[in-house]
Each structure stands twice: as C-alpha cells, then as structure tokens.
DSSP file (Angstrom, degrees, kcal/mol; ACC not computed):
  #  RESIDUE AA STRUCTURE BP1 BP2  ACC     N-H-->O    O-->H-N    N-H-->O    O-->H-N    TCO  KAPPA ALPHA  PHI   PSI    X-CA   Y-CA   Z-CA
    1    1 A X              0   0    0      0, 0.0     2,-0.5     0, 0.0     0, 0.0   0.000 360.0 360.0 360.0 -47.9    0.0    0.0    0.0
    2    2 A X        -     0   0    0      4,-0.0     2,-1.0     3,-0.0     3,-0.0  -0.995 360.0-104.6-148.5 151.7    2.9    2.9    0.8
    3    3 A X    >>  -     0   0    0     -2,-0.5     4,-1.8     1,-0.1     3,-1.6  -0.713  18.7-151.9 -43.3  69.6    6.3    2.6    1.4
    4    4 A X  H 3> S+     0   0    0     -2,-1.0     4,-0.9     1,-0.3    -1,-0.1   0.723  96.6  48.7 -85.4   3.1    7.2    3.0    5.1
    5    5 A X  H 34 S+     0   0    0      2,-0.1     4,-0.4     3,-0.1    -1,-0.3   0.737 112.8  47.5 -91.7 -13.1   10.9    4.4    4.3
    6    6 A X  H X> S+     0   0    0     -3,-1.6     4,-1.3     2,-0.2     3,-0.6   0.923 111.5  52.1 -89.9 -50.8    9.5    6.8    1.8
    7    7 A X  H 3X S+     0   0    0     -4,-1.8     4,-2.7     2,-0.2    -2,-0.1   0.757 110.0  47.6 -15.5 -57.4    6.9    7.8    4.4
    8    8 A X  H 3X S+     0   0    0     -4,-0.9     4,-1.1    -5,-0.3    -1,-0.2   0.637 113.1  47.5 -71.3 -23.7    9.5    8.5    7.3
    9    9 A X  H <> S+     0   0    0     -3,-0.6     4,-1.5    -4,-0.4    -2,-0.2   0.877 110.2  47.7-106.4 -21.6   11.7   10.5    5.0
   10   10 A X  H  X S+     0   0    0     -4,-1.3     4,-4.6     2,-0.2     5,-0.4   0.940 120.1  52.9 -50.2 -53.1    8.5   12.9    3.4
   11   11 A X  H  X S+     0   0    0     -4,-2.7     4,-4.2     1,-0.2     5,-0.2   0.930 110.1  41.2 -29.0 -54.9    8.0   12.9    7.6
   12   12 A X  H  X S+     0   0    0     -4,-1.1     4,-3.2     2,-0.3    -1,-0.2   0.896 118.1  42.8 -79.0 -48.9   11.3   14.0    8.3
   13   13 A X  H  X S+     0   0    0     -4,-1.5     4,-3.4     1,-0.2     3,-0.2   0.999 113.6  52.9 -77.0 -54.0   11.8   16.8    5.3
   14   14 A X  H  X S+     0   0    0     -4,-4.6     4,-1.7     1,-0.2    -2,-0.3   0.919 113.7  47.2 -65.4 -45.2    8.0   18.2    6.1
   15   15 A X  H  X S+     0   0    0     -4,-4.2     4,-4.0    -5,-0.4    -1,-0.2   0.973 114.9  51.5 -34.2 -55.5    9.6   18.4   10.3
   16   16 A X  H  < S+     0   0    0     -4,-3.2     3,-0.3     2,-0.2     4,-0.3   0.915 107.4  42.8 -44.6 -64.3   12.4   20.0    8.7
   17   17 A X  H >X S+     0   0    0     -4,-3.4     3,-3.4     1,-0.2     4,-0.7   0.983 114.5  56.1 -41.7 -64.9   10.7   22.6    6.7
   18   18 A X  H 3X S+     0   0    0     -4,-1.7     4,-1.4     1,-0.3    -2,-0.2   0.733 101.6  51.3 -59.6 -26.7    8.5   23.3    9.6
   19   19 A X  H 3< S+     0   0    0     -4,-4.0    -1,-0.3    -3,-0.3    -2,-0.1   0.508 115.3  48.2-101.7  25.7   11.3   23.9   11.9
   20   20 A X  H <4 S+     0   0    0     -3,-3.4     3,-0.3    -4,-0.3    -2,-0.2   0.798 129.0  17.3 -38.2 -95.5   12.6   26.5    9.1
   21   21 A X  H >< S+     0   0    0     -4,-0.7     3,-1.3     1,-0.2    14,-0.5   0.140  91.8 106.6-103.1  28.0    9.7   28.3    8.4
   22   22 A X  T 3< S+     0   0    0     -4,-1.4    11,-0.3    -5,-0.4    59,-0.2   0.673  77.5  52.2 -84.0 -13.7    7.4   27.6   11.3
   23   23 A X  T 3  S+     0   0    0     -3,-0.3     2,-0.8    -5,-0.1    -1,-0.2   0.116  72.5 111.1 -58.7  -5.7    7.6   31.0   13.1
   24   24 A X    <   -     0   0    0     -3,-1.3    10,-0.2     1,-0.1    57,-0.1  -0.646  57.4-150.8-115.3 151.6    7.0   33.2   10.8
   25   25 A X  S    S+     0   0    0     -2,-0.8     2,-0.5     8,-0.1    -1,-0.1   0.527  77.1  93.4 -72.7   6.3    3.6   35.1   11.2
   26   26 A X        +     0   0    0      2,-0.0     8,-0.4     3,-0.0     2,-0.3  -0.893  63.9 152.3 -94.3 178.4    3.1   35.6    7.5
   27   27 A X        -     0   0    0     -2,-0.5     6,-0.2     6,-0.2     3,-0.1  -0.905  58.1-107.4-152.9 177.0    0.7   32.2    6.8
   28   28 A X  S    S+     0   0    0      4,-0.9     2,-0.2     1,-0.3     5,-0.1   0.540  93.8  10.4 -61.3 -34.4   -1.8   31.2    4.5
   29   29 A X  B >  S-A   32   0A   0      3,-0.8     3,-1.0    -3,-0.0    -1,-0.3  -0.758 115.4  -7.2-165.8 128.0   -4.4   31.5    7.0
   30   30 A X  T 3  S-     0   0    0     -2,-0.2     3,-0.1     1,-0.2    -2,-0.0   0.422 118.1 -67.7  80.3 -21.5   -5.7   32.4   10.2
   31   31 A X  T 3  S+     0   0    0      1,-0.3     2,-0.4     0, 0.0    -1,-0.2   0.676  99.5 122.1 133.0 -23.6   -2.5   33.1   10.8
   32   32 A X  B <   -A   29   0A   0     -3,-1.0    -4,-0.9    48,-0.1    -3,-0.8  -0.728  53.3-120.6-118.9 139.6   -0.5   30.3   10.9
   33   33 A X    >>  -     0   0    0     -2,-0.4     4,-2.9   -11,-0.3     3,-2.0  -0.530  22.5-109.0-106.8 166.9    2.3   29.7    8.7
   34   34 A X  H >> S+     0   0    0     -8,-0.4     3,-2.9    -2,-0.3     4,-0.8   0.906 118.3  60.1 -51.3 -66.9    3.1   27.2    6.3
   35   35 A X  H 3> S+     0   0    0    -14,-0.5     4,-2.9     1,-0.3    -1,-0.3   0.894 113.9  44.2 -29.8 -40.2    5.9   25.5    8.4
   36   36 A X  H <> S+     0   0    0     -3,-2.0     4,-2.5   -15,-0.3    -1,-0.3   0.953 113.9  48.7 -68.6 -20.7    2.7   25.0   11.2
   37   37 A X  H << S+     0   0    0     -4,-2.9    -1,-0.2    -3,-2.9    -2,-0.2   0.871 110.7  53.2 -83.3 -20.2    0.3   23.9    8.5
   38   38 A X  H >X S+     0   0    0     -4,-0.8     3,-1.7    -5,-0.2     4,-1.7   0.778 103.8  56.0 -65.6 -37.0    3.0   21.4    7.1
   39   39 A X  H 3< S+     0   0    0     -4,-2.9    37,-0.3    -5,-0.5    -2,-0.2   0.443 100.1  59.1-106.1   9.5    3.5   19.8   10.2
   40   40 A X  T 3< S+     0   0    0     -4,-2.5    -1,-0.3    -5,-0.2    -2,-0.2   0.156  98.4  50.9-133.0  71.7    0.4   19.1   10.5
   41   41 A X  T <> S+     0   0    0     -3,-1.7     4,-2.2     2,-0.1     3,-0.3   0.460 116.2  47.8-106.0 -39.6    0.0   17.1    7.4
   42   42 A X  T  < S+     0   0    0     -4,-1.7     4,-0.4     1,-0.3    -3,-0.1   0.407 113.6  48.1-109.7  15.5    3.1   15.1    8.7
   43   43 A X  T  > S+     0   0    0      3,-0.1     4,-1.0     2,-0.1    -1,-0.3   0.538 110.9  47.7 -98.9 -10.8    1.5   14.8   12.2
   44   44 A X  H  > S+     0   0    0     -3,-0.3     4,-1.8     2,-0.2     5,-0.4   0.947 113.7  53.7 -73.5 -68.6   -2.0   13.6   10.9
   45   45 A X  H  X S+     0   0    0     -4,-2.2     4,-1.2     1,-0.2     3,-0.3   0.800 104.4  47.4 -30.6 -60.0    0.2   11.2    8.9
   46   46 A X  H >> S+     0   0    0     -4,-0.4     4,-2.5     1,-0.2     3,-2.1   0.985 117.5  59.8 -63.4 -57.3    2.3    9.7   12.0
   47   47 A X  H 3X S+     0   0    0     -4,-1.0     4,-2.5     1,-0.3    -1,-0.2   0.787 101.3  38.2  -2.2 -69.1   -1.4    9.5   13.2
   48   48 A X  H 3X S+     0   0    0     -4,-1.8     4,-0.6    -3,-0.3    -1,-0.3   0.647 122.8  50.4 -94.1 -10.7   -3.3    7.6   11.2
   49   49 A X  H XX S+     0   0    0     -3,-2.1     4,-3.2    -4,-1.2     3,-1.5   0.910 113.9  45.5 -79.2 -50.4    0.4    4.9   10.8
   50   50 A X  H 3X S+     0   0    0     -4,-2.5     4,-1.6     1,-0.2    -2,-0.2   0.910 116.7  41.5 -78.8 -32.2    0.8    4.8   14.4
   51   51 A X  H 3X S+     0   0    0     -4,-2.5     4,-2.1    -5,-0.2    -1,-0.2   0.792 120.7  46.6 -32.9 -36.1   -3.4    4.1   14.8
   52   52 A X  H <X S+     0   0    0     -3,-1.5     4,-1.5    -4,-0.6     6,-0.3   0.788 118.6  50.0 -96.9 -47.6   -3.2    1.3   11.3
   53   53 A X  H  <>S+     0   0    0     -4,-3.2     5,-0.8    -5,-0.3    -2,-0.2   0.855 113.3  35.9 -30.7 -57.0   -0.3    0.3   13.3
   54   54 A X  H ><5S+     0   0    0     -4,-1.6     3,-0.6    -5,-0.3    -2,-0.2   0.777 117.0  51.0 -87.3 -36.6   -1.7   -0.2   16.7
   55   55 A X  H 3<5S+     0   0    0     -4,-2.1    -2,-0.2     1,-0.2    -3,-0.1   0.739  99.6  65.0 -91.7 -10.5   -5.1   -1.6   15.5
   56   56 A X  T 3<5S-     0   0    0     -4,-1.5    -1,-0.2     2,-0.1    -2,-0.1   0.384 106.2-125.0 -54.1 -13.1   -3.3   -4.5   13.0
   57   57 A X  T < 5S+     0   0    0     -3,-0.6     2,-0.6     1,-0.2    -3,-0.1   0.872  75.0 133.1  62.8  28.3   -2.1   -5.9   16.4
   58   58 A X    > < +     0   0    0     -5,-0.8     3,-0.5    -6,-0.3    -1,-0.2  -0.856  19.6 163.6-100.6  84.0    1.8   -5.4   14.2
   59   59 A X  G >   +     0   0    0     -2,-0.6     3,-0.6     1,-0.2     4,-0.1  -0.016  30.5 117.6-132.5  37.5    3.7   -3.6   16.9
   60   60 A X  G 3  S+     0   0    0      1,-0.2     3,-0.2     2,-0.1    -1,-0.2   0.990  99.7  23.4 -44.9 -56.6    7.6   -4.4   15.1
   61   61 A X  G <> S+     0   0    0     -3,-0.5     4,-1.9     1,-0.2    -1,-0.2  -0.196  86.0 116.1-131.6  46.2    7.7   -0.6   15.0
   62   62 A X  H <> S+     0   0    0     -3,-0.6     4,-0.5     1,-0.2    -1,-0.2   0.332  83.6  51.2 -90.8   6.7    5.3    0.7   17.7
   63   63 A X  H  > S+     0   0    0     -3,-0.2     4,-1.8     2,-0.1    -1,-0.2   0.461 106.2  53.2 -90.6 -22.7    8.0    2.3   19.4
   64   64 A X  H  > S+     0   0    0      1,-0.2     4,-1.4     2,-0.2     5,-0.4   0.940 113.0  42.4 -84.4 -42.1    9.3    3.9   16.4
   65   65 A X  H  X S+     0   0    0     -4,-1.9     4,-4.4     2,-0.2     5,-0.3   0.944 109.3  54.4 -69.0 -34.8    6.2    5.6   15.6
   66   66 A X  H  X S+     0   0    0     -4,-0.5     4,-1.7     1,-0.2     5,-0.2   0.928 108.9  53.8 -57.3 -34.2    5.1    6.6   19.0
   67   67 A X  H  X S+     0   0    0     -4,-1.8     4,-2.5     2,-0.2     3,-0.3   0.933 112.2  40.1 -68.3 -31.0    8.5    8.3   19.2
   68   68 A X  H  X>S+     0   0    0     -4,-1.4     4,-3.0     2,-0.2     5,-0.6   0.935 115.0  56.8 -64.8 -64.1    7.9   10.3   15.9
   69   69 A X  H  X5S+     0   0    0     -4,-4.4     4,-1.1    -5,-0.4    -1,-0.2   0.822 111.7  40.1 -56.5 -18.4    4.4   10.8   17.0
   70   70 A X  H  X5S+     0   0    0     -4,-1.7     4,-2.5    -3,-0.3     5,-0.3   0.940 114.7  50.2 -86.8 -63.1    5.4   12.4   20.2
   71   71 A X  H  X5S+     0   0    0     -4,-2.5     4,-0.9     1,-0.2    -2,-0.2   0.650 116.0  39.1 -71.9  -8.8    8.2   14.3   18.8
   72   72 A X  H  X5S+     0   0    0     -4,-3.0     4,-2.5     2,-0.2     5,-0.3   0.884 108.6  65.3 -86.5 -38.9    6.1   16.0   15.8
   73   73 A X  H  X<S+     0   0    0     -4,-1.1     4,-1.7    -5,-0.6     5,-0.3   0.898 114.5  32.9 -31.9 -36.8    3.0   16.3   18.6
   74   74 A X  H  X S+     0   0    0     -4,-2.5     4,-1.7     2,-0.2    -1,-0.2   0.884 120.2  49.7-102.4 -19.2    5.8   18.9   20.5
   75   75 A X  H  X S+     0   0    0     -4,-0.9     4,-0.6    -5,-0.3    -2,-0.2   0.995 112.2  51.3 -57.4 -58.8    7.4   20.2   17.1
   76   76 A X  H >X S+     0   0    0     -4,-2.5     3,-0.8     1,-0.3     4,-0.8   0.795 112.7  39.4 -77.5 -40.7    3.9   20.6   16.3
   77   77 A X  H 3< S+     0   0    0     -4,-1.7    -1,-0.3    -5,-0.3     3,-0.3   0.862 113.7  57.9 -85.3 -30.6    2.6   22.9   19.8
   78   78 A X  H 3< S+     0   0    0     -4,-1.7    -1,-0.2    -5,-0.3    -2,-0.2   0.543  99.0  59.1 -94.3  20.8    5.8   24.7   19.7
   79   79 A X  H << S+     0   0    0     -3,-0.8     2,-0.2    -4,-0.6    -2,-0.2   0.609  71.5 111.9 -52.1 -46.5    4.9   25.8   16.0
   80   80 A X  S  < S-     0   0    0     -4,-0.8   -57,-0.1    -3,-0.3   -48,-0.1  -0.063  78.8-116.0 -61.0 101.8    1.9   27.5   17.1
   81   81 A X        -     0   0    0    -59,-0.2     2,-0.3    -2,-0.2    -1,-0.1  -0.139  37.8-179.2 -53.2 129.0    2.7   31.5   16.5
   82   82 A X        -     0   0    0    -59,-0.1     2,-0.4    -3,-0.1   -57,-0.1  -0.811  14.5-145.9-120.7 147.0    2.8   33.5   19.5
   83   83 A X        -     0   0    0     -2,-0.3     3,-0.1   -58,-0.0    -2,-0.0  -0.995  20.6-109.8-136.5 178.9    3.5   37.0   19.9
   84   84 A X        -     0   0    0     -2,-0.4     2,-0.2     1,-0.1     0, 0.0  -0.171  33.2-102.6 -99.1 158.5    5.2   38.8   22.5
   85   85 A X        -     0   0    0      1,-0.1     2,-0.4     2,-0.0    -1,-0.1  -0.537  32.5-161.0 -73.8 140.9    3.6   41.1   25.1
   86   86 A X        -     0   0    0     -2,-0.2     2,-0.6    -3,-0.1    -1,-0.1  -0.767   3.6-150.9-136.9 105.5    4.0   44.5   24.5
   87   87 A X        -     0   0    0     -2,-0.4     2,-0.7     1,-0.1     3,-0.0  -0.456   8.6-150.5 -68.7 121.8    3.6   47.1   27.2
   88   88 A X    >   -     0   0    0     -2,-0.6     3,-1.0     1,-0.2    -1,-0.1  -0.673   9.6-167.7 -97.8  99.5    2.5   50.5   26.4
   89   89 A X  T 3  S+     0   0    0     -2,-0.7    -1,-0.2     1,-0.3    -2,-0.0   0.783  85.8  61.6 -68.0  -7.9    4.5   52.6   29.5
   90   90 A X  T 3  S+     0   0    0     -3,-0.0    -1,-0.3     2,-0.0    -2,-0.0   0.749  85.9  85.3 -99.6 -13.9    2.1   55.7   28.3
   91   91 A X  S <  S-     0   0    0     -3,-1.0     2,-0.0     1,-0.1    -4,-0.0  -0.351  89.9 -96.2 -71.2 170.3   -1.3   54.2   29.0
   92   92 A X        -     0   0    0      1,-0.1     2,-0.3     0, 0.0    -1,-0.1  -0.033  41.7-116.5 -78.4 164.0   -3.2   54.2   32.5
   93   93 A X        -     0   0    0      4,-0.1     2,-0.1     1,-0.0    -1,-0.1  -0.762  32.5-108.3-104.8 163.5   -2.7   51.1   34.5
   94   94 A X    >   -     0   0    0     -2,-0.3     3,-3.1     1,-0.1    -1,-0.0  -0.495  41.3 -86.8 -90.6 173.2   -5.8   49.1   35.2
   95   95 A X  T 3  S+     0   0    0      1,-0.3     4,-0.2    -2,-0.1    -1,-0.1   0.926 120.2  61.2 -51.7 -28.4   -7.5   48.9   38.9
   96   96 A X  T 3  S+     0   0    0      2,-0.1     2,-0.3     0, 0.0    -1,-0.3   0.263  76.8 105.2-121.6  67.1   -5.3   46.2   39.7
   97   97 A X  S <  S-     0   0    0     -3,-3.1     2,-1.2     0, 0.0    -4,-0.1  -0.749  77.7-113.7 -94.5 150.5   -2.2   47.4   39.5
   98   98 A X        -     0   0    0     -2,-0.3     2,-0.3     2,-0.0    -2,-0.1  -0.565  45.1-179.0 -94.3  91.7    0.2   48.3   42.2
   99   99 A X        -     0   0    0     -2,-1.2     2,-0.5    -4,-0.2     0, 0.0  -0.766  12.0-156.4 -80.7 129.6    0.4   52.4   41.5
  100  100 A X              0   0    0     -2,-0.3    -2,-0.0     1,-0.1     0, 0.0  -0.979 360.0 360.0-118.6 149.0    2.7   54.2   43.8
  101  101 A X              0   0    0     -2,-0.5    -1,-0.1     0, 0.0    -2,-0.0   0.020 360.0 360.0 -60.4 360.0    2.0   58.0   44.2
C-alpha cells in the first residue's frame, strides 16, 4: 500500500521545513504559517500509521512511531505563533495594579 521508508523520510523533510519556516507570522491562513500547516500534514500522517499500526495488532515498530508521534506532537505545539507582550508605559494602569504615588 505505501512505502514506510519513503513515508519517514516525506515525515522527516515536512519536520524539517517546519522547523525553518514555522515561526513566521506571515501564513496562508488564520494566521498560521506554512511550516505549522505542514506539520500538520506530517503529524495527521504519523497518526493515522501509528493508529493502522496499533489496531493490525503489528507492533515491530510501535516504538518507532510513538516516538515520531510524540516528537512531531511537540514540534507541532511549539509551532503554534505566539506573539510577545508589549507594554505600552504611556497608557493608565488598570485597577489592579500596584500604582505608587
């Protein structure tokens, strides 16, 4: 049906890109930049092997996928574009802030 070394290595270059371009705020959509949106194509993928995997009762390489599935699961949450707080010193504080006189 597929290939599972040709699988692992599409895995491995879509990780790659993402951890390239996975920061950068301009995206396709929402927000989210391509690097996030790649990885997760290649974390739906480790998904649905390590599930076809698990439920085939075949579990040769259920260690290898859980590790891939874990580690693109945390590539994949520390993708997510954040941006940083930015405090405006000329605005009013709100009531519960410590003001001193």
């Amino acid at each position: 049906m597929f290939s599972k070394r040709r699988l692992l290595i599409v895995i491995v270059l879509l990780s790659l890109i993402e951890y390239v371009y996975g920061q950068t705020y301009k995206g396709p959509a929402l927000g989210v930049g391509w690097g996030t949106l790649l990885l997760t194509v290649s974390f739906l993928m480790i998904a649905a092997i390590w599930l076809l995997t698990a439920y085939s009762n075949n579990f040769n390489n259920i260690v290898i996928y859980t590790s891939i599935f874990y580690i693109s699961l945390f590539l994949f949450l520390i993708s997510i574009p954040t941006k940083p707080i930015e405090y405006d010193t000329n605005s009013k504080s709100s009531s519960n802030d410590i003001v001193k006189y």
